[in-house]
Structures are given as structure tokens and as C-alpha cells.
N, C-alpha and C positions, 0 to 999 in steps of 0.2 A: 687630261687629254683634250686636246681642242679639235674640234671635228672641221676637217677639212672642207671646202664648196660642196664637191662632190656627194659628201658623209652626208654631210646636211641635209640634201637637196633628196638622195637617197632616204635619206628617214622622213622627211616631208613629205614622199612621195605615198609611203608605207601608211603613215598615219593620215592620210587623205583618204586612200581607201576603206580603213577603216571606220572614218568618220561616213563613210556613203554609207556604213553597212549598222553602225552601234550609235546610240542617241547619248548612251552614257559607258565611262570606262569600267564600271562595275556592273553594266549587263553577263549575264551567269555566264552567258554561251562565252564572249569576248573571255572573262576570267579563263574558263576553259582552256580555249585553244591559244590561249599568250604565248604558251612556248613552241607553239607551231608559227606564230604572225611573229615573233621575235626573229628568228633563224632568218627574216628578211632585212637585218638590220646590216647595217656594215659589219664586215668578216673585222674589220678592224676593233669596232665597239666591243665584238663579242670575245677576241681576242682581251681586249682591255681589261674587260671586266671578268672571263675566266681567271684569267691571273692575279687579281683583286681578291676573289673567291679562294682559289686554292693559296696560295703564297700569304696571304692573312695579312696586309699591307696595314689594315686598321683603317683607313679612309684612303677616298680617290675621289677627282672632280671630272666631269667630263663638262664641257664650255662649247660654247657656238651654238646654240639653238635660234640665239637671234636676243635684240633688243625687246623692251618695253615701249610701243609705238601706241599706246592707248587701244589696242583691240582687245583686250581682257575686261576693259571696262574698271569701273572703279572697285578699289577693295572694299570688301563686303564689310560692313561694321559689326557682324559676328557670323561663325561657321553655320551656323541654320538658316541665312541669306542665302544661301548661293542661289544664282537665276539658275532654271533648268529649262532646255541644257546650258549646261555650265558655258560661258564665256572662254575656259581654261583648260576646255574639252583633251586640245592637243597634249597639250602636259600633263592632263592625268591618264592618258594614254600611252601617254612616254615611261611616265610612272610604273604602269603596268606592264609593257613590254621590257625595260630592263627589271622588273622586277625578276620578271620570267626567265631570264639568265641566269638569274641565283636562285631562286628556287617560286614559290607560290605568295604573293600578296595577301594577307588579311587584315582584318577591324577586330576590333575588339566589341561586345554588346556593350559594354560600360562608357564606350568613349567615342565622343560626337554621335551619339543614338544610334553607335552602330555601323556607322560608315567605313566602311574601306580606305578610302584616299581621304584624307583629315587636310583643310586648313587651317594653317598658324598663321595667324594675325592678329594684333592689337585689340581687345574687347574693355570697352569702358570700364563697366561694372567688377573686373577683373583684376584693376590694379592695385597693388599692394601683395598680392595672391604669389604664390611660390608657383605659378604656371605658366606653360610658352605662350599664353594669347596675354598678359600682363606685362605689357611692353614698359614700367616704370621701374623694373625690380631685374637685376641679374637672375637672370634662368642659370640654378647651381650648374654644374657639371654630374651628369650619370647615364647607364646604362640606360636604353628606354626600355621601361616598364620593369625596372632591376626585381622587385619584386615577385615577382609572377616566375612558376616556373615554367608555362609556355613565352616567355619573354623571345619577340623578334631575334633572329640570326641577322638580319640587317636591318638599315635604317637607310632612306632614300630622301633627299630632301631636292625637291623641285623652286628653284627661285624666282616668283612671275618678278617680285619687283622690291627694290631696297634703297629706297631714293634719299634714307638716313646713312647709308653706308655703314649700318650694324653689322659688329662680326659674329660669326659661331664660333666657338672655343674649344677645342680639341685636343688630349689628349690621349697617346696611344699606351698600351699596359709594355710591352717591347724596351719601353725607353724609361721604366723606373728601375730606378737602382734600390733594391730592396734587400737586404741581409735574409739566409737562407730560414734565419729564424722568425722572421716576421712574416715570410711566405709560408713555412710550414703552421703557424697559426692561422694563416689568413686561407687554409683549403680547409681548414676547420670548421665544422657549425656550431660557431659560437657568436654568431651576429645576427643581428635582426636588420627588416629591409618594411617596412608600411610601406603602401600601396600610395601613390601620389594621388592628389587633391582632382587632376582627371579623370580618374574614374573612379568621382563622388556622385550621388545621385542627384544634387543640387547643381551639379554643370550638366547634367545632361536631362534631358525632357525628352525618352524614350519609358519603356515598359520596361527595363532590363529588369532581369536579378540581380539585384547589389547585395544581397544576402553573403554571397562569400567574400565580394571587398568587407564588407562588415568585418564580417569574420578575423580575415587579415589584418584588421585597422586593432581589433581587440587581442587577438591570439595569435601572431604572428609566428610560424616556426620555426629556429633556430637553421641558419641557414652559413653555409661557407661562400666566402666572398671571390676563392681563387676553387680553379679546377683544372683539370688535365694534364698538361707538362709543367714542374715546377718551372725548370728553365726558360718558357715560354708559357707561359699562363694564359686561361680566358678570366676575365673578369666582370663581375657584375658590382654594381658601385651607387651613390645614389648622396652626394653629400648632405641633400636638405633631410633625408628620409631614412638611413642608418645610426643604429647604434649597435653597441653588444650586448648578448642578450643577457649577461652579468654582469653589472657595474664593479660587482668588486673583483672580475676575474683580468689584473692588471696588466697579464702578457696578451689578451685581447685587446686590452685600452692601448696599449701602447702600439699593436703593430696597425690598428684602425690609423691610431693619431701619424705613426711615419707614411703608410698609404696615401693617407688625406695631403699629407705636406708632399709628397713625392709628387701628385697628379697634380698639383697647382702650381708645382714648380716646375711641371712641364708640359702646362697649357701653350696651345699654339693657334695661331689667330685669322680664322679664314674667312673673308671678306667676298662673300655670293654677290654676284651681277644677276640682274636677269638672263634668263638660258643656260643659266648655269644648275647643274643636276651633282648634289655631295653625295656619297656613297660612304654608309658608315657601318663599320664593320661593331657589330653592340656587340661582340666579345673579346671583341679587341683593343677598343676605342670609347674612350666616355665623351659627351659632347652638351655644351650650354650656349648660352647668349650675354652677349652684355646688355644692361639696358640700353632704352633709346626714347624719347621725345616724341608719343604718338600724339598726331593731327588730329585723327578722328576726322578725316575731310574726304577719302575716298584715295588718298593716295599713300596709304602707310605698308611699310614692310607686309610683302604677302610672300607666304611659302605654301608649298603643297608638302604633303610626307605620308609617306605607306612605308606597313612595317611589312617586312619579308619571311618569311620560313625555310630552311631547307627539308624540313619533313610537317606537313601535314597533318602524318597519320597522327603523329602524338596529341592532336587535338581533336582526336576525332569524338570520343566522351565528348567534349564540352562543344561541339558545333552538331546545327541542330540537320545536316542530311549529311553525305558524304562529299557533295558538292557544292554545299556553303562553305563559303571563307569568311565569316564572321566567330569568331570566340566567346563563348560564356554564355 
């Protein structure tokens, strides 16, 4: 969707007053009433993205918020920089109010210390590493946070700026041609899924409990890779970070190995501008990166990304009042 003058200018106007009123897009009150400041977005946006939500599209782009004109300033050279207030205020505000149309925003406690709206950017120290801030290594293809069973319903990716013209790679679960018998394996718990290298306690420099990533990393539960309608599926996926949870049980090995070859065969190649906002459906849609050539000079690939929920409650155990949106 490309947001017409008008669309624009209308949600410019929406996220002006909220910036008179919130210093940051994860102040509690702001979290709160998003789905109240949303409903002032274009009737069009919300149309857009209702039908995104229900009809299970797998991804959608919405475009036009504007160029990269140097008012964000330079990209931070790791996620614990950010100036506050943020330089990127608007877009992580945009962040939050479409989140709000699909359901509630949250952070994980294990990942970026915690934070709500996460930056993905190029980190030095990082490369070679199987993670999105490791700009020298293809980011595989998977579910975000496949592991976990409060795993995001969405995935939101905010584009401040892509001056390498890096793509994201996407594949929808809709478009694999899979024999009934490999799908009937694959709603099966006969796979395992480790916890990705982000929420280790060595990327992050908060107080969390990694006590259950632990857990996960050593005794992972036997988990099915497909769920709900055979004929349409949700999927959870994870190429650097699956196996099955029996090597010798051969009709698991084989329907992992056709899955694996099915999603690679039909990666599709989407190319963010700045102003540009992906919308990715994590049960419908696996998503990576190619690598890219970081500078390390203040102007490398930056994204924003909040994960989404459509229920809350199911987290309610693991968050610590009924109106935090942080997990674990």
C-alpha cells in the first residue's frame, strides 16, 4: 500500500501530537491507549491492515512515510546507543500504533535488555554470528522466536534506512507444495526448535532470567512444526536452529528435509526503502536477510522491529503486572 499526500500528512499529524504528549514510544500510558490513538489513523491504513489480519496474506508493505533526509542522525553502532529521546521517535510510534491494529506490542526480557521496539543494525563484534545485527553472514530464514511458545502473531519491520539496497527474503507457508504425508508428519511433535543466539545472556547486559533459555538450549521439548488447518497451515520454522528430535526417526528426517527445500524454493525478495513499514504474518510467513558490506561509519542498514500479539493474556504468567508488555 503506498500512502497517499493526504494519508501521510494525516498520520504526520497523529504522531505530532503524540510526540507533544510521550518522550518515548514505550511510555506505559502511550502502550495503553494505542488502540484508542490508532482509530485516528487513515480509515484506509486500517482497512489495509484489517484484511492483512484476517484473510492471513503472510506479508504486506505499506510505503510513503517519507525519505531518509539525515534527521534520524547516524546509525548507532550497536542497539544500547540509542540517544534518548530517540532521533526515530516517529517510527517507533508508527511502530506502535500499527501495531495496535493487530493486536498489543511486546519485548521480550532476554532480548535487547528488554526493550519493546528493538534495533536491527550491523554490530561489529557480531559478525560471523547467526544474528540480524551480523551484517557479513545471510540471516537464515524463520519464524521470529520459532521456539518459544509465546512466539509473536506478527512481525513489524520499520525501514529508517538501506543505502546497501539489502533485501529481506520471504517466504509464505500458502505457496509450498507439500504431499499430505509430509504435512501429516510435520503437525507432529517430533522436532525440536533451540532458542536463537538473541536471547543469550552474552548479547544482552540486562538482569533477565535466562534460566529458561538455558533450559530450552539443553532440554528442548519435542515440538510440531505445522498446526491448524492441514490445507492451510500455520508454521513455525527456524533453518539455523531445527532438527528432529530423533535422528533415527526417517519419515521426520525426510518431511524437515522436503519443508527445508520447499521454503528456499520459494523465497521471495523484498527490497525496504526508507518509510517503508513490512508487516509479517510469523504464522504464515518465514523471513531472513541476505548479507551486506557494513561501513561501520554511521550510515549502515537500520531497521526498527516490534513483535505483536493477538492475546496478551497468554502471557500473563511470564510478565511481571498485567500492564507490562515485556515477557520472561
Amino acid at each position: 500500500m503506498l500512502l497517499l499526500d493526504e494519508e501521510r500528512r494525516q498520520t504526520e499529524r497523529l504522531v505530532a501530537d503524540l510526540r507533544a504528549r510521550y518522550s518515548s514510544a514505550e511510555d506505559p500510558e502511550l502502550l495503553l491507549q494505542a488502540p484508542v490513538f490508532a482509530r485516528n489513523l487513515p480509515t484506509s491504513v486500517q482497512d489495509y491492515l484489517n484484511r492483512f489480519r484476517r484473510e492471513e496474506w503472510g506479508y504486506a508493505i505499506i510505503s510513503g512515510h517519507g525519505e531518509d533526509d539525515g534527521c534520524f542522525g547516524p546509525t548507532p553502532s550497536h542497539w544500547s546507543k540509542l540517544a534518548h529521546p530517540s532521533p526515530t521517535l516517529d517510527r517507533e510510534m508508527l511502530l506502535v500504533l500499527y501495531g495496535a491494529l493487530l493486536g498489543d506490542v511486546f519485548g521480550w526480557a532476554t532480548q535487547q535488555n528488554g526493550r519493546i521496539i528493538h534495533d536491527v543494525l550491523p554490530i561489529k563484534e557480531n559478525e560471523g554470528q547467526q544474528l540480524g545485527t551480523a551484517a557479513d553472514v545471510e540471516l537464515c530464514w524463520h519464524t521470529e522466536d520459532a521456539f518459544h511458545p509465546l512466539r509473536p502473531d506478527w512481525v513489524i519491520l520499520g525501514c529508517i534506512r538501506n543505502p546497501s539496497a539489502t533485501t529481506t527474503v520471504v517466504a509464505c507457508v500458502d505457496d509450498l507444495m507439500l504431499s499430505s504425508d509430509d504435512v501429516s508428519i510435520l503437525f507432529e511433535s517430533r522436532f525440536l526448535i533451540l532458542p536463537d543466539h538473541s536471547h543469550l545472556a552474552r548479547h544482552n547486559s540486562s538482569e533477565a532470567n535466562f534460566s529458561k533459555i538455558e533450559m530450552l538450549l539443553t532440554a528442548p521439548p519435542p515440538i510440531a512444526l505445522m498446526s491448524g488447518d492441514p490445507n492451510h497451515p500455520y508454521l513455525r520454522a527456524d533453518e539455523s536452529f531445527w532438527t528432529v528430535a530423533d535422528p533415527n526417526d526417517s519419515e521426520a528426517v525426510r518431511a524437515l528435509n522436503h519443508l527445508t527445500a520447499e521454503i528456499r524454493r520459494n523465497l521471495r525478495e523484498v527490497r525496504l526503502k526508507p518509510g517503508d513499514f513490512l508487516f509479517l504474518d510469523n504464522y504464515k510467513a518465514v523471513h531472513g536477510r541476505r548479507p551486506f558490506a557494513a561501513r561501520y561509519d554511521g550510515t549502515d542498514r537500520w531497521l526498527k522491529r516490534v513483535c505483536v500479539t493477538r492475546d496478551l493474556r497468554k502471557s500473563r504468567a511470564e510478565r511481571a503486572g498485567i500492564l507490562r508488555q515485556v515477557v520472561g
